[in-house]
FIPATI-509923 format. One line per 4 residues: for each residue x, y, z of N, C-alpha, C. Coordinates in nm, 2 decimals, padded with zeros to 4 digits. Example, Ala and Ser with C-alpha at 12.3 -4.5 7.8 and 13.67 -1.06 7.14 Angstrom:
2
01.32:-00.57:00.78:01.23:-00.45:00.78:01.32:-00.33:00.78 ~ 01.28:-00.22:00.71:01.37:-00.11:00.71:01.29:00.00:00.79 $
***
This chain:
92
00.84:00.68:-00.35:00.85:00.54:-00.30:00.88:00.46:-00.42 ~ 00.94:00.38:-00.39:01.03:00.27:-00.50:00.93:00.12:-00.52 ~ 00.95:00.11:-00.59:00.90:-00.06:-00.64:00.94:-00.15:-00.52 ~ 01.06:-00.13:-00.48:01.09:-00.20:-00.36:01.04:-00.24:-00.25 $
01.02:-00.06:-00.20:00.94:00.01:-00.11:00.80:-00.04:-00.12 ~ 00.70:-00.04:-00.20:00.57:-00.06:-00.20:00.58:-00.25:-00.18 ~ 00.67:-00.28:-00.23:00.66:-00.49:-00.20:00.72:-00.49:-00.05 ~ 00.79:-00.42:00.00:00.85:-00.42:00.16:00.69:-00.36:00.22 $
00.64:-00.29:00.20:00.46:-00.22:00.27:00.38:-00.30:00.27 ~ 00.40:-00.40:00.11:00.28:-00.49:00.10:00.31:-00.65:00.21 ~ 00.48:-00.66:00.21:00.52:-00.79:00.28:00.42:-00.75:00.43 ~ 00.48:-00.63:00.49:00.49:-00.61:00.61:00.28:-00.62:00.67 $
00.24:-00.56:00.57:00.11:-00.57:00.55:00.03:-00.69:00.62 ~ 00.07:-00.77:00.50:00.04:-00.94:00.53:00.08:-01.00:00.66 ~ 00.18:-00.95:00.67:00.25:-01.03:00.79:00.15:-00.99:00.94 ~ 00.14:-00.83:00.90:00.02:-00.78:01.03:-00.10:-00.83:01.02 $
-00.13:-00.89:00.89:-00.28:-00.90:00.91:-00.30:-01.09:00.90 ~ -00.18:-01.13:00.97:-00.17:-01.28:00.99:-00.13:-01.38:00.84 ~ -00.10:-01.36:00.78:-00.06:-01.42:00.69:00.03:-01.52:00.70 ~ 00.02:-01.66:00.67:00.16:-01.77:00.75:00.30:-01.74:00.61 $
00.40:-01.81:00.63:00.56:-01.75:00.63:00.52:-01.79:00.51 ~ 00.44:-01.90:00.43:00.45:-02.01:00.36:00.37:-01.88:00.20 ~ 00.25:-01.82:00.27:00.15:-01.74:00.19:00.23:-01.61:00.15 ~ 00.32:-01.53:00.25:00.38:-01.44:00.19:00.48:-01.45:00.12 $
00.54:-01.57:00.15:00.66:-01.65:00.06:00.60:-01.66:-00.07 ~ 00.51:-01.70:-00.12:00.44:-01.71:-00.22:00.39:-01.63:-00.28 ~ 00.33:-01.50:-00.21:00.30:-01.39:-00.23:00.45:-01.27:-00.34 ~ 00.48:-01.32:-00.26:00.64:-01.24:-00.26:00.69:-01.27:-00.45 $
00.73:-01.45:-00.39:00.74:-01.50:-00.54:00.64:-01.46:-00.68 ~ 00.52:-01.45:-00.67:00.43:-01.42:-00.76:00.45:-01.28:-00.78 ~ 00.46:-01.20:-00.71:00.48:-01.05:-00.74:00.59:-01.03:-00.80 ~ 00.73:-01.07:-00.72:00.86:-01.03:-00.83:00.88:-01.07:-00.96 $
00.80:-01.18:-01.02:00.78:-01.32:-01.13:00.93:-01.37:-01.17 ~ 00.86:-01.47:-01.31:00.96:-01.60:-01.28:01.04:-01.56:-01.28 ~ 01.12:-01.40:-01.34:01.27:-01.39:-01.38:01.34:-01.34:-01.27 ~ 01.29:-01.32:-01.14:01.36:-01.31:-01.00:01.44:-01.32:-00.97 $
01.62:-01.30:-00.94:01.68:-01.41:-00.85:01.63:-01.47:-00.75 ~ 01.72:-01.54:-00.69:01.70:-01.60:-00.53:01.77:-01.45:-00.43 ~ 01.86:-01.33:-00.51:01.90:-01.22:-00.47:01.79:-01.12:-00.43 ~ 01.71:-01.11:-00.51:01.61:-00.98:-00.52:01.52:-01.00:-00.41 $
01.46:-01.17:-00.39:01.36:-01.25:-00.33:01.43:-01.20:-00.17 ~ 01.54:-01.26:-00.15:01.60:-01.27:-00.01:01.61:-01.13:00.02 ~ 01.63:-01.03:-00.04:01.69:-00.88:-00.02:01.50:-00.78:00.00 ~ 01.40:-00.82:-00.02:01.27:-00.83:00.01:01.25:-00.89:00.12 $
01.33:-00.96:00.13:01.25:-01.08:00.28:01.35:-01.01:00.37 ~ 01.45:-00.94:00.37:01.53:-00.90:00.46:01.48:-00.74:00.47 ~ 01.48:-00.69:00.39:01.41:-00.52:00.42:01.26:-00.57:00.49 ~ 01.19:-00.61:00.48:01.10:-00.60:00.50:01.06:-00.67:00.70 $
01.15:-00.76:00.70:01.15:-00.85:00.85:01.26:-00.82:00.90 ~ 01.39:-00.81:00.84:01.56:-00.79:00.90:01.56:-00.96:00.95 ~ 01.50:-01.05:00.85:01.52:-01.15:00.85:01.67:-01.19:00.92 ~ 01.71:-01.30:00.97:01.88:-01.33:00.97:01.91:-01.41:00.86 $
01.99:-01.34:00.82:02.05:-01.40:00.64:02.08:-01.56:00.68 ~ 02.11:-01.62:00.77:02.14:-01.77:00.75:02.02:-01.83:00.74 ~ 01.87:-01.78:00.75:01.75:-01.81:00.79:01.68:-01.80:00.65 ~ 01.72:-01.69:00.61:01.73:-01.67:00.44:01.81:-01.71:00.34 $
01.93:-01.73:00.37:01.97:-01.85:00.29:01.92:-02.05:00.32 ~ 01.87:-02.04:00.41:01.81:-02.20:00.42:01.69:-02.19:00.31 ~ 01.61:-02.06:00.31:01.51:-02.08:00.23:01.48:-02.05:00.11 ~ 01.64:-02.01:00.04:01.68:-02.05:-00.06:01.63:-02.27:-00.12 $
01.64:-02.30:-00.01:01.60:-02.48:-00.10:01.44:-02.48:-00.09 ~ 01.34:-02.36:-00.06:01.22:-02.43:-00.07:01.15:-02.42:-00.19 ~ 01.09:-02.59:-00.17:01.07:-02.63:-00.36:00.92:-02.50:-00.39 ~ 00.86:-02.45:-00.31:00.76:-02.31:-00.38:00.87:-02.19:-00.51 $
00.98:-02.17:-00.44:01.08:-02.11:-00.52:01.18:-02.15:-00.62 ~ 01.24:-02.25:-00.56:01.33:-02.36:-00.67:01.27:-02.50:-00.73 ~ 01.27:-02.47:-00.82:01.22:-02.62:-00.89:01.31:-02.76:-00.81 ~ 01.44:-02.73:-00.79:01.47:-02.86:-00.74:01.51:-02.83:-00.58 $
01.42:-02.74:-00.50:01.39:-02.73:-00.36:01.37:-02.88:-00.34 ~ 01.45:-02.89:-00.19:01.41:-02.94:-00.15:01.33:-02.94:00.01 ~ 01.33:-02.80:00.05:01.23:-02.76:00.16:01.06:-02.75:00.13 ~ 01.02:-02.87:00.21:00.90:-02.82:00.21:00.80:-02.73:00.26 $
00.69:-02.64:00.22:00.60:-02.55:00.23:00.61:-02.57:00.41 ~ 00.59:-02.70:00.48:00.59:-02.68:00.63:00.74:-02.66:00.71 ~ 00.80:-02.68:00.62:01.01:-02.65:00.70:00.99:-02.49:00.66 ~ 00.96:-02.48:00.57:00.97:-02.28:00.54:00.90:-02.25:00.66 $
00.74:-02.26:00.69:00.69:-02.22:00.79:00.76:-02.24:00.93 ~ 00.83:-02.36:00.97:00.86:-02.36:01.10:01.00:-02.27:01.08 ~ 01.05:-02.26:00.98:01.19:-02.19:00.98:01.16:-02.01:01.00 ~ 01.07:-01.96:00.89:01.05:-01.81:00.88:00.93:-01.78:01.01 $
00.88:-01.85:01.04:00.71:-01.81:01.10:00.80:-01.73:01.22 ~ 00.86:-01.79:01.32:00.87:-01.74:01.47:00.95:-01.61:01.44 ~ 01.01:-01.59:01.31:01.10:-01.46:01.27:01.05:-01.34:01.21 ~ 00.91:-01.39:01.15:00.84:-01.29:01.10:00.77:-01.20:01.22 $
00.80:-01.08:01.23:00.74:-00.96:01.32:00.55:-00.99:01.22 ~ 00.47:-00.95:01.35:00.34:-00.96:01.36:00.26:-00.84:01.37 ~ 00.35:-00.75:01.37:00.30:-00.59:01.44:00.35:-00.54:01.47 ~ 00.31:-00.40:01.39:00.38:-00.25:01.43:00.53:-00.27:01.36 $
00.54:-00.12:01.34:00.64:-00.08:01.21:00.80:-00.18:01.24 ~ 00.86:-00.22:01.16:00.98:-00.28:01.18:01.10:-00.23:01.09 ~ 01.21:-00.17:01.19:01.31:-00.09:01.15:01.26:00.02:01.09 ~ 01.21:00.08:01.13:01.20:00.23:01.14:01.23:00.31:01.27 $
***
């Protein structure tokens, strides 16, 4: 299992055990640290949900990730929440 692989088990984790879009967004960020792209971040949020890349590039502006975000912590949640899977394996 890859480095990858164990932050895709840990996203999917959270997500099952109710976590909002905003905490694992956060989550996410804190784990990969500051030297991240906005590439590695999105390519995590997409293995792990099969996010839709336009949904993941909007959340590219939220200010938890970019200093000069302009999405706030509740636009991320109404944008990622209804997309994030809640249970049981996804893309397997």
């Amino acid at each position: 299992m890859t480095e990858d692989d164990d932050v895709v088990v840990a996203l999917r984790s959270r997500a099952a055990a109710g976590d909002s879009a905003v905490d694992i967004a956060s989550w996410l960020r804190e784990e990969l640290g500051s030297g991240a792209t906005f590439f590695k971040f999105a390519s995590c949020l997409f293995l792990a949900f099969k996010l839709p890349v336009g949904a993941i590039r909007r959340a590219e502006q939220w200010s938890g990730r970019a200093a000069d975000g302009s999405m706030s912590d509740e636009e991320l949640e109404q944008l990622l929440s209804p997309l994030i899977p809640r249970s049981g394996p996804i893309g397997e």
